[in-house]
SEMIDREN-615495 format. One line per field, with one value per residue (C-alpha): residue number from 1; x, y, z. Coordinates in steps of 0.25 Angstrom, whole numbers. Example, Ala and Ser with C-alpha at 12.3 -4.5 7.8 and 13.67 -1.06 7.14 Angstrom:
BEGIN
k <- (1,2)
x <- (49,55)
y <- (-18,-4)
z <- (31,29)
***
This chain:
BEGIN
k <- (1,2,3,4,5,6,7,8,9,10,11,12,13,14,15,16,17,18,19,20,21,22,23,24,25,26,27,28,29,30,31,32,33,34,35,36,37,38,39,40,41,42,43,44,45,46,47,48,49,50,51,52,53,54,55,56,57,58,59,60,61,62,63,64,65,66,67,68,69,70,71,72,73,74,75,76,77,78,79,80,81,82,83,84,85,86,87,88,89,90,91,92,93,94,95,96,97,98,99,100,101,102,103,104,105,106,107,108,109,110,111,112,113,114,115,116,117,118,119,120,121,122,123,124,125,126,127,128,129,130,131,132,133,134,135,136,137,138,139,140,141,142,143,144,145,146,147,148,149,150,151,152,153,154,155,156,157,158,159,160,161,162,163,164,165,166,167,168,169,170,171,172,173,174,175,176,177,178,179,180,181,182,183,184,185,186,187,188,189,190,191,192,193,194,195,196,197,198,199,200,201,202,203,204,205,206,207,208,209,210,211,212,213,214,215,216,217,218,219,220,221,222,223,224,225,226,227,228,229,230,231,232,233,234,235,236,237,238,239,240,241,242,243,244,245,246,247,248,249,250,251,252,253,254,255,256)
x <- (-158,-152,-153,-145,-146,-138,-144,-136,-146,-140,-150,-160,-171,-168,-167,-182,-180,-166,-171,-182,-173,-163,-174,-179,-166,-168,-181,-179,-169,-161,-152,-136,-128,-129,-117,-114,-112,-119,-132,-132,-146,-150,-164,-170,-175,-181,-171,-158,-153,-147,-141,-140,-127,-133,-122,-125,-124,-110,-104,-106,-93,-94,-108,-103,-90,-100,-108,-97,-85,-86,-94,-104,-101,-111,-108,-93,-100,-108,-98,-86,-95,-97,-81,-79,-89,-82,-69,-73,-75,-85,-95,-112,-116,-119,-133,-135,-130,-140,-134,-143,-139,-140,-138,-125,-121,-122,-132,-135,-130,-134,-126,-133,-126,-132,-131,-121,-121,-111,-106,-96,-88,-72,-74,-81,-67,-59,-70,-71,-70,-66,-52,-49,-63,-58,-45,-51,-60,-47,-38,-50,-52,-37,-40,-52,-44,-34,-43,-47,-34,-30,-42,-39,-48,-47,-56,-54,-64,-60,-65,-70,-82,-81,-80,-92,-89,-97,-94,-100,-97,-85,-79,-78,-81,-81,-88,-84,-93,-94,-86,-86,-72,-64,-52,-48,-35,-21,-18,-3,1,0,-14,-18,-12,-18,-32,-33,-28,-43,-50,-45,-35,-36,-20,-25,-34,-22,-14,-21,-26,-11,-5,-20,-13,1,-2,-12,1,12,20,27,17,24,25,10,5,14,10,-5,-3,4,-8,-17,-10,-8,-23,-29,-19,-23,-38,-35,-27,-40,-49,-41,-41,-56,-58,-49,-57,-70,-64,-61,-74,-81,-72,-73)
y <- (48,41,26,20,5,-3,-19,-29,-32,-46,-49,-42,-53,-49,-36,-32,-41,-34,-21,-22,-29,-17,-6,-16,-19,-14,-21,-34,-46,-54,-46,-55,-44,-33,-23,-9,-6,-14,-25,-38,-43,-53,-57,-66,-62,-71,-83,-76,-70,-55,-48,-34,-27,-12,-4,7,20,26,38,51,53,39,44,53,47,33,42,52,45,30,17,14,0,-6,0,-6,-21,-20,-16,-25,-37,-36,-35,-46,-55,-51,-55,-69,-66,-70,-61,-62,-56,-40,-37,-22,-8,1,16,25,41,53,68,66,52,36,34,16,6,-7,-19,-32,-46,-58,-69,-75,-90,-94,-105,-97,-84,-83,-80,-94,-100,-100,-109,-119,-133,-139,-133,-142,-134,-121,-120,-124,-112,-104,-107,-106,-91,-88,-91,-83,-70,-72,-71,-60,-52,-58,-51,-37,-39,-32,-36,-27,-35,-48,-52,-65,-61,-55,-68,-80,-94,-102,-118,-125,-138,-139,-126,-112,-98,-87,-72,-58,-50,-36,-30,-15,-14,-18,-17,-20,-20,-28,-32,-35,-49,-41,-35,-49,-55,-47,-46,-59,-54,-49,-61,-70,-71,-85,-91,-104,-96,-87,-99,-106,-92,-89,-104,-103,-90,-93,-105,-96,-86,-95,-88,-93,-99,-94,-80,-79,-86,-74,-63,-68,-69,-53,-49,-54,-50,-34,-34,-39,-30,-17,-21,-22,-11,-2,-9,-5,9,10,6,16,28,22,21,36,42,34,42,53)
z <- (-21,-33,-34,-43,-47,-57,-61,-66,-78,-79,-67,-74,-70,-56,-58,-51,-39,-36,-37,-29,-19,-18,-16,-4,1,14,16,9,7,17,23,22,27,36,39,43,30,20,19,10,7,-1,-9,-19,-33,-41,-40,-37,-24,-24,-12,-10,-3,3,4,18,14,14,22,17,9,3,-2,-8,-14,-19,-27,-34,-33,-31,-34,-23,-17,-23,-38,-35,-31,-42,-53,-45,-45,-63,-62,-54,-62,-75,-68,-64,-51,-41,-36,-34,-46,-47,-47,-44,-36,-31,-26,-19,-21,-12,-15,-7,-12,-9,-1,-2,-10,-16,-22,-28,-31,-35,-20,-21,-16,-8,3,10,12,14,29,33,25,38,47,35,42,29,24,12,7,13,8,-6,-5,-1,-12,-22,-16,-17,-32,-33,-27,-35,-47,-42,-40,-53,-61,-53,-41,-29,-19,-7,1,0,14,20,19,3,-6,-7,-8,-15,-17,-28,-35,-26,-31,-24,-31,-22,-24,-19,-14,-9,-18,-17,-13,-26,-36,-49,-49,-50,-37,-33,-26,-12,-14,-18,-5,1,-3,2,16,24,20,32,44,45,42,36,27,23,22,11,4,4,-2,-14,-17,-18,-29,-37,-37,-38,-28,-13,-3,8,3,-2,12,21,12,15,28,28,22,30,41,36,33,46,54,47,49,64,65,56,67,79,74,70,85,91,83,87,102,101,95,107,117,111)
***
């Protein structure tokens, strides 16, 4: 087996405590996260706080692909992260990758970011009590995305669950975090529209999302709030129509 291990050398006091924490993943650290197809821990060294992302090990052909022909996720977190921090853009800092060879190809994979402190995610934004509050997070995000697209970033998962929010001294600053699935690229209007469109179904979210939007871009409120709300729409029907499908194919192997 081939290991490979890059270190951000800026942390290079930490660099020991890390290492020792990635060849003991499985048995040490709190786990935060645990899902069909990765694991987030996190762990103290010395007086910072680190969490490791383990990516599960890919299907065969993907194996193959992430050791000849593409960057393993973790490499891509790694490396999006340092683009994103050289943009301006917040993410827990990058600490490390970890990729584990086979023969055949990609067997595990390892991605370490500083912890990130932080009060809230988007996804808790629509049961927010207080909506002078909320709605200042929400058009202080539309900036923040807005930046984003502006400076040639693509998020592909810009989910709920995808950006931390952090309040401090009354202000909010937000982070992305897993980022495997990005581009750099120009974006059109529409693709900006609707890279807003998986993050929420909720229409007074929309609303204000759409009205912070339509003043960062100087352009018609009503058009901005109905192509938002088309976007949405067109996202969450194709993700109910892929759903219905999946459950169909399932439906016939059982009977079959």
């Amino acid at each position: 087996m081939k290991i490979v291990t890059i270190f951000n050398e800026e942390l290079k006091p930490y660099k020991n405590g890390v290492l020792q924490f990635l060849n003991d993943f499985h048995l040490s650290g709190e786990t935060i996260y645990s899902g069909t197809r990765n694991i987030l821990k996190q762990k103290a060294v010395k007086d910072k706080k680190f969490v490791i992302k383990y990516f599960k090990k890919p299907h065969f052909i993907n194996q193959l692909a992430y050791k000849y022909f593409r960057e393993s996720k973790a490499k891509r977190s790694y490396l999006y992260a340092q683009k994103l921090l050289s943009l301006g853009i917040g993410t827990p800092k990058p600490v490390a990758y970890r990729n584990k060879f086979t023969w055949f190809g990609l067997e595990k994979s390892y991605y370490v970011s500083e912890y990130q402190t932080h009060d809230l995610t988007f996804r808790e934004l629509p049961a927010m009590e207080d909506i002078n509050k909320r709605n200042q997070i929400l058009f202080e995000f539309v900036k923040f995305t807005h930046l984003m697209h502006e400076n040639g970033v693509h998020f592909l998962d810009h989910s709920p669950g995808n950006t931390l929010i952090e309040e401090r001294d009354g202000k909010f600053y937000f982070y992305l975090v897993d980022l495997n699935r990005m581009k750099f690229e120009s974006l059109t209007r529409q693709q900006c529209i609707q890279n807003f469109a998986r993050l929420t179904q909720d229409v007074e979210i929309i609303k204000v999302m759409s009205l912070a939007y339509a003043e960062l871009i100087h352009e018609d409120k009503k058009i901005i709030h109905q192509r938002f709300s088309n976007a949405v729409q067109d996202f969450f029907e194709a993700k109910r129509k892929k759903r219905a499908l999946k459950n169909k194919i399932k439906f016939w192997k059982k009977i079959h």
